[in-house]
N, C-alpha and C positions, 0 to 999 in steps of 0.2 A: 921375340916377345919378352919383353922384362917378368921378372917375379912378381909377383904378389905381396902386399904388403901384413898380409896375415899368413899363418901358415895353415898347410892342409890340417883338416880336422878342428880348426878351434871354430869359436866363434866372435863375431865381435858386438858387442852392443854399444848405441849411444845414446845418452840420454840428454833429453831437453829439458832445461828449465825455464820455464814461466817466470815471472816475477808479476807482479800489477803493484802499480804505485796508485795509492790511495792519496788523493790530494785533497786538504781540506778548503774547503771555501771560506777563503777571508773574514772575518768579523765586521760588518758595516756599523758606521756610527752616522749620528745626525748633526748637521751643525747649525746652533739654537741661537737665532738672533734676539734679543731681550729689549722691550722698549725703554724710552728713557724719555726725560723732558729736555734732553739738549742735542741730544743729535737729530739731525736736520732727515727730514722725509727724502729730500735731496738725497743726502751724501747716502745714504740707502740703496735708493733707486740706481745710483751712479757704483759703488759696490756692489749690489747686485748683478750687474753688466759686466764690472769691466772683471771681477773674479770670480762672479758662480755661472755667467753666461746667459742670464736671462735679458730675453726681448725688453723691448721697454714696456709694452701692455703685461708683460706678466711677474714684472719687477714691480712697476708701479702697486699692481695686486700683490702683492706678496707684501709690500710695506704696507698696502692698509690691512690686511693679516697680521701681522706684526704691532700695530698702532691699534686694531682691535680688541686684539687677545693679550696682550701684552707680552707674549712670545710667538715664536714660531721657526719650526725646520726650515730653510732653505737650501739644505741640498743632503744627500745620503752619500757615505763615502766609504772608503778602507779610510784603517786609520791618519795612516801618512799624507795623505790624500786630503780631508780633514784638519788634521793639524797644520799644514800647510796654508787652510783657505782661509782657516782660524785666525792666524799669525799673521797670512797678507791682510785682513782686511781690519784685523787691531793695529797694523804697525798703521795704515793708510789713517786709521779714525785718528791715533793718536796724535800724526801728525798733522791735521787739521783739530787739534784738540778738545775730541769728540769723547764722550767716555762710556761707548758704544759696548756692550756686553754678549763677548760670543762665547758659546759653550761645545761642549761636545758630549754627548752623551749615545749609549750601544742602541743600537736599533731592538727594540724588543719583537 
């Protein structure tokens, strides 16, 4: 039989450490479609589809929301998330030269 790897008499102790990681939950922001008199109900409803994913019954709702109130959230995000849908759907207005106004603002 081999030796032991402590000697007679001692003792051994071992200790466990825990750690817990506290992760913080993202900041959501909302992103603010603004009406206007030149951007087309259209190019909206087609925006709304092909970048934030809405159906067409609930895209179409959402521009007369938008065409009502003269604003309105379409979709809550993290930021990058956000700035992203922001940027694709001003690069898309601009290039059909729409001067379409999207914001971003924290979710309260």
């Amino acid at each position: 039989m081999g030796s032991p790897n402590w000697q007679e008499g001692s003792t051994q102790t071992s200790v466990v450490v825990r750690t817990r990681r506290h992760f913080k939950t993202p900041e959501k922001f909302r992103v603010i479609f603004w009406n206007d008199d030149v951007t087309t109900f259209d190019f909206v409803i087609e925006v709304l589809g092909n970048i934030f994913n809405y159906d067409l019954r609930d895209a179409y709702l959402k521009a007369l929301e938008i065409d009502g109130k003269g604003q309105a959230a379409v979709g809550i995000y993290i930021m990058s998330i956000a700035e992203a849908k922001r940027d694709a759907t001003l690069h898309q207005a601009r290039e059909q030269g729409f001067p379409l106004k999207v914001t971003i603002a924290p979710l309260a």
